[in-house]
VEXVO-427557 format. One record per residue (C-alpha): x, y, z. Coordinates in steps of 0.001 Angstrom, whole numbers, plus 500000, padded with zeros to 6 digits. Example, Ala and Ser with C-alpha at 12.3 -4.5 7.8 and 13.67 -1.06 7.14 Angstrom:
2
{X=512300	Y=495500	Z=507800} $
{X=513670	Y=498940	Z=507140} $
***
This chain:
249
{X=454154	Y=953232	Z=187941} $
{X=450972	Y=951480	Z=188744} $
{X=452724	Y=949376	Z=192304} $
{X=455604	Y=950485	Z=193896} $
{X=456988	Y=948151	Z=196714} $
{X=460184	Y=949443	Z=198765} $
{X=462364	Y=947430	Z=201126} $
{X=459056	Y=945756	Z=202227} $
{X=459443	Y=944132	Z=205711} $
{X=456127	Y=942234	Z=207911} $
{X=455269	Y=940421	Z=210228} $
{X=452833	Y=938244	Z=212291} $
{X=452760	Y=937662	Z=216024} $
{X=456266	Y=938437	Z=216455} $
{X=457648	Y=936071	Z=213153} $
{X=459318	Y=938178	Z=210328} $
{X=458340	Y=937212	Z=206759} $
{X=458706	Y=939349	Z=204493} $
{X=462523	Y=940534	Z=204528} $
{X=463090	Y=943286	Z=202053} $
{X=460565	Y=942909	Z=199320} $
{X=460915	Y=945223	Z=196073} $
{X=458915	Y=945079	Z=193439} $
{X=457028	Y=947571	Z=190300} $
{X=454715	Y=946559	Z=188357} $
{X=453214	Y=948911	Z=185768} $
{X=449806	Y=949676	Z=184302} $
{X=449401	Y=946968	Z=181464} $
{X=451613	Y=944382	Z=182711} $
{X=451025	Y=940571	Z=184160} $
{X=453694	Y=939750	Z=186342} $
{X=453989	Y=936323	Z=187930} $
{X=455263	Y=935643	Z=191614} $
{X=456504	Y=932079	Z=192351} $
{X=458768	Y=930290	Z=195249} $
{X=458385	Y=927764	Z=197347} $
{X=456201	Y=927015	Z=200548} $
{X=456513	Y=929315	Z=203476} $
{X=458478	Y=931868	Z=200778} $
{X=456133	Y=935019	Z=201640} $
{X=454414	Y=934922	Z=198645} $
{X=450548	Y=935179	Z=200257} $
{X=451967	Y=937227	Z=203028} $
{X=452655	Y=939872	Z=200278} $
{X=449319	Y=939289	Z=198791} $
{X=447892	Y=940365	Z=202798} $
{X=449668	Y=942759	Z=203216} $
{X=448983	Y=944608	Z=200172} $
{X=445407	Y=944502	Z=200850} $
{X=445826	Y=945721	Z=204613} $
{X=445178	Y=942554	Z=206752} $
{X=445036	Y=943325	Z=210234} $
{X=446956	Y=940247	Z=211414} $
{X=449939	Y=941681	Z=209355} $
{X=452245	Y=944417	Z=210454} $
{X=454629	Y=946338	Z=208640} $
{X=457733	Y=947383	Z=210183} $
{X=459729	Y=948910	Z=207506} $
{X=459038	Y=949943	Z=203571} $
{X=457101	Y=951623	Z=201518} $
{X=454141	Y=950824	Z=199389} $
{X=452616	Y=953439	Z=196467} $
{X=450025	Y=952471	Z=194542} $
{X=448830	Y=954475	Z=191441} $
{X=451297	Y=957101	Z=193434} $
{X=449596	Y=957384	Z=196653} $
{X=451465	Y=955879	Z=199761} $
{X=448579	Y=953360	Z=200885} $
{X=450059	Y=951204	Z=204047} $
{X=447973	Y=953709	Z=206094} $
{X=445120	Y=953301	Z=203952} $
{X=442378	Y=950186	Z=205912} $
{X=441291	Y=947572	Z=202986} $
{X=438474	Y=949318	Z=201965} $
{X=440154	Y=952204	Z=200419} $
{X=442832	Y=950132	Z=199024} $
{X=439799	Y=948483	Z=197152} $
{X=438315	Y=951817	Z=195931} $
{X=441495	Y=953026	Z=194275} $
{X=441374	Y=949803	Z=192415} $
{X=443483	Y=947474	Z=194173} $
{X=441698	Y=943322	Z=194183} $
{X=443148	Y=940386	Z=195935} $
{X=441406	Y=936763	Z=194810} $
{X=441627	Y=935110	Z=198020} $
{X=443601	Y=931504	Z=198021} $
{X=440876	Y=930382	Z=200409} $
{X=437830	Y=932348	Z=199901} $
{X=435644	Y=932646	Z=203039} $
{X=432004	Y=931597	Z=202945} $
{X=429247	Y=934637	Z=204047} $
{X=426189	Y=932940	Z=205399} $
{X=422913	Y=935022	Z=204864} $
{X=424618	Y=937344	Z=202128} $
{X=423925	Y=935938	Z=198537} $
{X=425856	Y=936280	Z=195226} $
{X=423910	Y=939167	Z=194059} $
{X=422774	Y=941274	Z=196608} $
{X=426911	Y=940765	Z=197410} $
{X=428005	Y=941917	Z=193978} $
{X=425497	Y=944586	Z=193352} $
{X=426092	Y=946448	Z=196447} $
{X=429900	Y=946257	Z=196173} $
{X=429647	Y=947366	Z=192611} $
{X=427593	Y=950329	Z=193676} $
{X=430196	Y=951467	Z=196217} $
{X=433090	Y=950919	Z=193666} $
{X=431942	Y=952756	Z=191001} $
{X=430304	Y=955332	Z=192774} $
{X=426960	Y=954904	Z=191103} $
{X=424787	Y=954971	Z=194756} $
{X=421514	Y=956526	Z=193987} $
{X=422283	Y=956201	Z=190098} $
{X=422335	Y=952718	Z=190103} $
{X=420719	Y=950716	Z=186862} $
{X=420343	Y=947066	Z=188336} $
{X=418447	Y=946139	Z=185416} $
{X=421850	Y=946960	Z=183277} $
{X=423678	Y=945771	Z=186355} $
{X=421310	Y=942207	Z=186223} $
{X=422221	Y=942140	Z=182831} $
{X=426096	Y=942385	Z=182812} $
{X=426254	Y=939707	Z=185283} $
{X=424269	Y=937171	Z=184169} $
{X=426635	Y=937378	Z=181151} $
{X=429845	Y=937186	Z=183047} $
{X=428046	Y=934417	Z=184388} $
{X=427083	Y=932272	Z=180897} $
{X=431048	Y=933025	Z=180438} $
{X=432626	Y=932043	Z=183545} $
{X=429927	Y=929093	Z=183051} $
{X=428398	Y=929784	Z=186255} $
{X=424829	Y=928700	Z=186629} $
{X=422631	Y=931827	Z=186790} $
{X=420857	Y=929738	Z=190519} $
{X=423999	Y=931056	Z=192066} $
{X=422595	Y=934454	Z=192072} $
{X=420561	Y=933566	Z=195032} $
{X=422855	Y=931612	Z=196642} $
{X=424507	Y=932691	Z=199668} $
{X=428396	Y=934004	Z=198983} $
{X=430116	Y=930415	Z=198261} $
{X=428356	Y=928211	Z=200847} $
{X=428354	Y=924869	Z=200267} $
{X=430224	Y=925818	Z=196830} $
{X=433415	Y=923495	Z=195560} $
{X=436274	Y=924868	Z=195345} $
{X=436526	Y=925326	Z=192032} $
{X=432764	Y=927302	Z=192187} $
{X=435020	Y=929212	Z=194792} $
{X=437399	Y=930500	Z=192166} $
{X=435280	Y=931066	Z=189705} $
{X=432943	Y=932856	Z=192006} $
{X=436288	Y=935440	Z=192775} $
{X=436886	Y=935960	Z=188901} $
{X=433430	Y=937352	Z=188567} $
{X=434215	Y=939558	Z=191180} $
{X=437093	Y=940704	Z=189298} $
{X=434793	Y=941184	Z=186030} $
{X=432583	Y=942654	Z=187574} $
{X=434533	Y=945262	Z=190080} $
{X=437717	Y=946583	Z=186908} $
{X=440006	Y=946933	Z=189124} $
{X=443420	Y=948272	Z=188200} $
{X=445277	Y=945836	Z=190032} $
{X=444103	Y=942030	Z=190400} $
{X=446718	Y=940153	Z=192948} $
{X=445692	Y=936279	Z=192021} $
{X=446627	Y=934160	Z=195249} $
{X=447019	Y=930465	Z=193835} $
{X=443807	Y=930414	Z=192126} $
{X=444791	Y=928096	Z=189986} $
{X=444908	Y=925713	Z=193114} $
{X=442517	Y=922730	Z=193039} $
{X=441074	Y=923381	Z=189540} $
{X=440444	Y=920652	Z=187101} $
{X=442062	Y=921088	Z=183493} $
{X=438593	Y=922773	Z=182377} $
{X=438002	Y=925022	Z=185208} $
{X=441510	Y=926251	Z=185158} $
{X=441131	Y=927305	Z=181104} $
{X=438028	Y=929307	Z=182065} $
{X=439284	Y=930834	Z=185556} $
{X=442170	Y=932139	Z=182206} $
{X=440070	Y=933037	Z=179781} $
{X=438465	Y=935031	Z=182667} $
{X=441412	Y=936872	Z=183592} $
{X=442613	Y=936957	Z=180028} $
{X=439318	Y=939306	Z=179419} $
{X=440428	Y=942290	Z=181061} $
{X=444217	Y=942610	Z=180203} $
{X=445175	Y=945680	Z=178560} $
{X=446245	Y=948609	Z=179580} $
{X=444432	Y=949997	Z=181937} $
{X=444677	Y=946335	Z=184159} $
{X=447778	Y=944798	Z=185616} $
{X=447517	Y=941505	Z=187346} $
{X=450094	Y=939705	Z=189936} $
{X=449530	Y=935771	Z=189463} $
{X=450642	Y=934049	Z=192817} $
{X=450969	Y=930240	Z=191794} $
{X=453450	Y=927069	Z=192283} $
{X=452986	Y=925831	Z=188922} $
{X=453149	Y=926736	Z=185209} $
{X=450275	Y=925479	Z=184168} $
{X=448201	Y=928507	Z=184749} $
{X=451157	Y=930771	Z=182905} $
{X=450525	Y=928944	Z=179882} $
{X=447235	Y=930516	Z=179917} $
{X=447992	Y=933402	Z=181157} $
{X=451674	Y=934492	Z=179843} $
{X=453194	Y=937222	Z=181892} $
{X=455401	Y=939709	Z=181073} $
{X=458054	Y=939178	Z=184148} $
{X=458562	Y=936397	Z=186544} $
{X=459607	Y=936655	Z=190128} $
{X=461406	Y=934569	Z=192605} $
{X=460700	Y=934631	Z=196075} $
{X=462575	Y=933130	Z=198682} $
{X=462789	Y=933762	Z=202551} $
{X=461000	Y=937102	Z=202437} $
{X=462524	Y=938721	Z=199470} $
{X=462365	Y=938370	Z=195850} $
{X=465566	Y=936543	Z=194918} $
{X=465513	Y=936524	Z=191077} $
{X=463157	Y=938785	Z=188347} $
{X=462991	Y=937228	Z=184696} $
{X=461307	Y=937041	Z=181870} $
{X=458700	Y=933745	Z=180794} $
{X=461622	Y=931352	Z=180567} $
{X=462279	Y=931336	Z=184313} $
{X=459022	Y=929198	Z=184439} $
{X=460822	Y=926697	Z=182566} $
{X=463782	Y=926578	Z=184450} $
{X=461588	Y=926311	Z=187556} $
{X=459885	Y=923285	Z=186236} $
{X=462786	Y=921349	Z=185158} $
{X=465432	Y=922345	Z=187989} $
{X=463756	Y=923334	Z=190875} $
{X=464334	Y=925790	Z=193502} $
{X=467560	Y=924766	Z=194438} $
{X=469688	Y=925885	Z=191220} $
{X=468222	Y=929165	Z=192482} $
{X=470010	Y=929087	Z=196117} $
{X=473276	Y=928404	Z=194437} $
{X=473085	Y=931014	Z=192057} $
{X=471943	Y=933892	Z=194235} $
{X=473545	Y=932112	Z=197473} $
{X=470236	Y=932550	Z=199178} $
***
């Protein structure tokens, strides 16, 4: 089991959120977490990735076997564990490459070893295929970027870091029709077996690009309802309230 999430509960300044989350996810799989506002569902996302605003207060979390709610961000990241932000920050002073080249380094444990000509190389590529203009190289870390440039600017990341695990937190929010199809394609690219992916989202729109193996539910803090594909449907055409009856949430 690549995630293991038991009885998760969190909260923030005093206000529980997440009530009793469990959850697996395996190496290989795309799994898709949907509910409506105020549900948990980006809470999750934080606290999987050890925000600091975020305690935990009961429940267990393993992650390629190795208990990791101790564990501070930064060695979540290293054991291959990526969250695409819903709002990614903007880093004055740090640009896109001296960003991803340095992060790359420390992931893959190439310091001292490091080919940046290979490295140069690899992401200009990812680049021409996100279709990212190679000027954002030099560019400091999304200033002044759309939002779309935003989310496209986190898939490379992705590309570029292999992680094991990419948690997706509504980046399909805000894209056009075109940008949305190559944020996909982008995440499409590394499924397989050795990459499992958790796509946060509202809508199906991105699921018809990227089709996951199980959908969940999440209401009030816990996950409600675990499917396959065809909840997405049932989502679009009844709503969130067919779900309340049937689970009497």
């Amino acid at each position: 089991m690549l995630l293991q999430i038991e009885n998760l509960h969190a909260e923030i300044e005093g206000k529980k959120i997440l009530n009793g989350v469990n959850l697996s996810i395996e190496l290989g799989e795309t799994h898709a977490l949907m509910g409506p506002n105020g549900s948990g569902k980006s809470t999750l996302a934080n606290v999987l990735m050890g925000h600091p605003s975020y305690r935990v207060t009961s429940g267990r979390v393993f992650f390629d076997g190795k208990e990791i709610l101790e564990a501070d961000p930064e060695e979540r990241a290293s054991l291959g564990m990526f969250l695409a932000f819903q709002y990614p920050v903007e880093v004055p002073g740090v640009t896109v490459g001296k960003f991803l080249k340095r992060s790359v380094e420390i992931l893959h444990g190439s310091e001292g070893t490091f080919n940046v000509n290979r490295f140069i190389e690899e992401l200009r590529s990812t680049m021409d295929t996100m279709g990212m203009d190679r000027s954002f190289i030099n560019r400091y870390l999304n200033e002044g970027f759309s939002g779309g440039e935003k989310k496209r600017m986190e898939i490379l990341q992705m590309l570029l870091f292999r992680p094991k695990l990419a948690i997706l937190d509504e980046t399909d929010s805000g894209l056009d029709i075109d940008a949305l199809r190559i944020v996909s394609q982008g995440v499409n690219r590394l499924r397989g077996d050795g990459f499992s992916s958790l796509i946060i989202t509202h809508y199906q729109r991105i699921l018809d690009y990227i089709k996951p193996d199980k959908v969940h539910i999440m209401m009030d803090g816990r996950i409600v309802l675990s499917g396959g594909s065809e909840l997405v449907g049932e989502l679009e055409s009844r709503g969130y309230d067919w779900i309340r009856e049937e689970v009497q949430v």
